[in-house]
Structures are given as C-alpha cells and as structure tokens.
C-alpha positions in Angstrom: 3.4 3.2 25.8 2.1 -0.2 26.7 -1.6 1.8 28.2 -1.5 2.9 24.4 -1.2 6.1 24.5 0.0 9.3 22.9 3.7 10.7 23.4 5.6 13.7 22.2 9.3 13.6 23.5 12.4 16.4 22.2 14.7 15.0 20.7 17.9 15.8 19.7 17.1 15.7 16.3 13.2 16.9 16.7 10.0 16.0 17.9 9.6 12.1 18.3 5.4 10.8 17.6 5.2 7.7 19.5 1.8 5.8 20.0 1.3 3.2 21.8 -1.6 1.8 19.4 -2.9 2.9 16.1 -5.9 1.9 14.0 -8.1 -0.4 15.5 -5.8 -0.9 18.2 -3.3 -2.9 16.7 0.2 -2.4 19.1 4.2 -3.0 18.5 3.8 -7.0 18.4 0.8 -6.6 16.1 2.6 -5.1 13.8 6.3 -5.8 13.6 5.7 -8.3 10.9 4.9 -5.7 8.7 7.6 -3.4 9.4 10.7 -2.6 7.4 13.9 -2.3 8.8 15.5 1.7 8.4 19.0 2.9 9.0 18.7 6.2 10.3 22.5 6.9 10.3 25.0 6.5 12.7 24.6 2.5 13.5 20.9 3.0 14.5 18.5 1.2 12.7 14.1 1.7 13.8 11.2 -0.6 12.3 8.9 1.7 10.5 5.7 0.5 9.2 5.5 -0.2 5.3 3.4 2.1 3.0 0.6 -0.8 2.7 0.2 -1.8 6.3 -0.2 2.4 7.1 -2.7 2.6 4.7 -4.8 -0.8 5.8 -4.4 1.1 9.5 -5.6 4.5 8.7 -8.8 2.8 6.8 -9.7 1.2 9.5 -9.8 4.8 11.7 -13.3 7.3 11.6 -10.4 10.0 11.9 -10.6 13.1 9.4 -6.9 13.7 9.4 -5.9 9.8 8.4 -9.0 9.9 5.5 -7.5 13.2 4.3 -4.2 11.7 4.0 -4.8 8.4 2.3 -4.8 9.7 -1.2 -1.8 10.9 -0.7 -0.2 7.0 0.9 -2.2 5.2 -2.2 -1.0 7.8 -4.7 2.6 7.1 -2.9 1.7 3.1 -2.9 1.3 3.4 -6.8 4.6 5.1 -7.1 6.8 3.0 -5.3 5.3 0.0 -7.0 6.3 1.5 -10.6 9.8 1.9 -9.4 
C-alpha cells in the first residue's frame, strides 16, 4: 500500500477495497485527522473516513464513477446533519 496502489484481498467476511492513495493523492497520514473511529464488532475497531472529507476527496478526482456518486454523499451529508 505505501506505492499507492489498488488491492482487493478475501476476506472472511468479503471483499476488502484498500488504496493506498485516493483523490489527489492524499495517503493514510494525510488523512487520519479526518477519520472517525468505527467498531466493527468483536473488539475491532477501523478509521473510516467522514462523509465530508469523502466528498472533498472525490471532487478533487476527473473520475466518472466518484462524480456520479456525489449526489448521493451530499444528499447523505444533508441527512446526517438534520439528525
């Protein structure tokens, strides 16, 4: 992961997406401030990335998928705010 690339391991539980950058190249010590602590069950807890700091990532991107999914993260954004 440090060359910042692309891997797909099996899990146990699934398929595991792990990138070794994202966006404009921004990598794990760029963005740790901005993740959120997740319990994932059984004493294991992962940093995910908040819904803002996904969507300030995927704008940066000329990528079709990540434009065709930000409605959906801003549209989530506004939801999570009214909670």
């Amino acid at each position: 992961m440090a060359s910042g690339g692309h891997d797909l391991p099996i899990t146990r539980l699934g398929p595991l997406d792990l990138l070794g950058s994202v966006g404009n190249s921004h990598d794990f010590p760029d963005l740790l401030p901005h993740a959120i602590a997740m319990d994932v069950g059984e004493g294991t807890t992962i940093q995910v990335l908040g819904v803002e700091t996904v969507i300030a990532v995927k704008e940066e991107t000329d990528d079709d998928k990540d434009r065709a999914v930000l409605l959906i993260l801003r549209r989530t954004l506004e939801e999570l705010r009214r909670e």
